[in-house]
N, C-alpha and C positions, 0 to 999 in steps of 0.2 A: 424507462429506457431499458432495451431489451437489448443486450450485446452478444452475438453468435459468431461472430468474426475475431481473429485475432492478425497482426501481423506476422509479416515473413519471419521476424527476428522469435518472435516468442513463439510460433507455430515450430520452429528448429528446435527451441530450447523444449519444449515439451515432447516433441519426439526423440531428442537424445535421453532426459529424463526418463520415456517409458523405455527407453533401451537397457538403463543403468539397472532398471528395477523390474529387469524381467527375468527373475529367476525361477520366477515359478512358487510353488510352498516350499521351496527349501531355501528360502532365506533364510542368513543370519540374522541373529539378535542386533548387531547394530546396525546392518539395514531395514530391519522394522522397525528399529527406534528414530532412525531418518526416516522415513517414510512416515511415521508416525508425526515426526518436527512440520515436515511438509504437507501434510492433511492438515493439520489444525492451526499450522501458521500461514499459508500459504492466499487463502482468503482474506485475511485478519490483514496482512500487510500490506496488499493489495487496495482495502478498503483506506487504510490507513492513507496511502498514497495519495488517493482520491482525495480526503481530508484535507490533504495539505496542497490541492490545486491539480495532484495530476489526471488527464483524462484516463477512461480505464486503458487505454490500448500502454498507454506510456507506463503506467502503475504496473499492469503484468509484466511487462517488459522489465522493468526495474527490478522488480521484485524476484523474475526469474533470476538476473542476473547475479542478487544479493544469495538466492539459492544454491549457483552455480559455485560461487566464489569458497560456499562449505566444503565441498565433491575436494579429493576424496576423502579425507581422513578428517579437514579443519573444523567439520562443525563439532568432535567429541571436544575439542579444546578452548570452543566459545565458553565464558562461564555464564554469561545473561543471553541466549540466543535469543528471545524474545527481541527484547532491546538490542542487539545488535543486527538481527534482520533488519530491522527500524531503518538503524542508522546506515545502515550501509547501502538498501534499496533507497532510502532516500536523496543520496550520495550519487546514485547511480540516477535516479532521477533529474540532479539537476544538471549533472554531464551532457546529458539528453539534449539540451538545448541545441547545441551546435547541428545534431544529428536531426532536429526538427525542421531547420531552415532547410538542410538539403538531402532529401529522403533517398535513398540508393534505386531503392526498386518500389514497383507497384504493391500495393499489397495482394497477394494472390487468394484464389480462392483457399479456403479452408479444407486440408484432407482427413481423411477421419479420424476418431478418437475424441477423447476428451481432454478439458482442460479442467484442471481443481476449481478454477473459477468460477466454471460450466456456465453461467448465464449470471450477468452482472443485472439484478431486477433492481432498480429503485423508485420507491415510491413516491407518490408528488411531494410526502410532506423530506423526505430524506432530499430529495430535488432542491427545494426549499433550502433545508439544509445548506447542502454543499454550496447554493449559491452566496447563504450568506458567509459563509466561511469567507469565501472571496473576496467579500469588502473588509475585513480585520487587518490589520499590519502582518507581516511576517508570524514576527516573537508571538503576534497573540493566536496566529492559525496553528502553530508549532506546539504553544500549551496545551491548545483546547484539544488536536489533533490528538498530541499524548493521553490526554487526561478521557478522551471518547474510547482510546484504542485501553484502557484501563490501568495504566501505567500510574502511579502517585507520583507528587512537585517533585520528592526527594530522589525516585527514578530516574524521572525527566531531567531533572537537573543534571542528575550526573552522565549522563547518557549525551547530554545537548554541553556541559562544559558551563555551566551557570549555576548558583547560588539556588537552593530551594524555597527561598525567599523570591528572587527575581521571577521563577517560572509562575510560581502562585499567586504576584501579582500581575503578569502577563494571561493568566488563566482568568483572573478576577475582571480585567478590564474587558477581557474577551466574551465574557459570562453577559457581562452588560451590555455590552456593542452588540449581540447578538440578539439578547430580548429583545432593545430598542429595533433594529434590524426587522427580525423575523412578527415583531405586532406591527412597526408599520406596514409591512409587505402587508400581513393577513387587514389589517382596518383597510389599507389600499383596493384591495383587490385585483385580479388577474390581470384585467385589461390598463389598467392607471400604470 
């Protein structure tokens, strides 16, 4: 799946971002170190959203929004940005819903520039993947999601508000339901 299109919402949010961040080389030290937070997380969370059900258009979108919400000073005072990009695009994900049932506008074409995303490629077996995520419970898309994106039980736990006990065995049943999952797809084959 090759994704070059983005919506009206995250197509805004990326041109106001290349506004914030156009200083040229004389940037501060703490906006290359945001800049820095947003190149290496800015994909990562994105993916992660996907993991957890969202398509890529909604995951950008979330995830911008989870970026926006640092601007201008909050992200030096996150102490886990990692984890709290997470939680908070994810938050913004499921808000989403209401705004899915009734879209404002078209989505228009795409003006130039790029996006961090740049082109969302996944491969049949990642395809694969994400599909079987979808058959899991919640709790168990939520472990395996944390534990893909590299996060440890003891992270995830405290991040999601649960026992690192509970995350470990929502990670373990997920572990399972997934083999049994992804070998029957593969013994099935494409057309079954």
């Amino acid at each position: 799946m090759i994704v070059t299109d983005f919506p009206a919402q995250v197509t805004m949010r990326l041109v106001q971002r290349k506004d914030l961040c156009a200083q040229g080389s004389g940037r501060s030290p703490d906006r290359e170190a945001f800049d820095a937070l947003y190149t290496s997380e800015m994909r990562a969370v994105t993916f992660f959203l996907m993991n957890l059900g969202a398509s890529v258009y909604e995951a950008a979108d979330a995830a911008h929004e989870a970026f926006l919400t640092l601007l201008p000073d909050r992200w030096r005072e996150v102490e886990h940005p990692r984890a709290w990009l997470r939680k908070v695009a994810y938050r913004n994900y499921l808000r989403q819903v209401d705004r899915r049932d009734h879209p404002l506008d078209p989505v228009p074409d795409r003006p130039g520039g790029t996006c961090p995303v740049d082109l969302v490629l996944l491969t049949e077996e990642q395809t694969r993947v994400l599909d079987a995520l979808g058959e899991l419970s919640p709790a168990e898309r939520e472990a395996m999601a944390w534990n893909l994106d590299g996060f440890t039980h003891a992270e995830a736990a405290r991040v999601l508000g649960r026992s690192p006990a509970a995350v470990r065995k929502a990670y373990e049943r997920a572990r399972e339901r997934l083999i049994t999952i992804l070998k029957l797809k593969k013994e099935a084959g494409p057309g079954e």
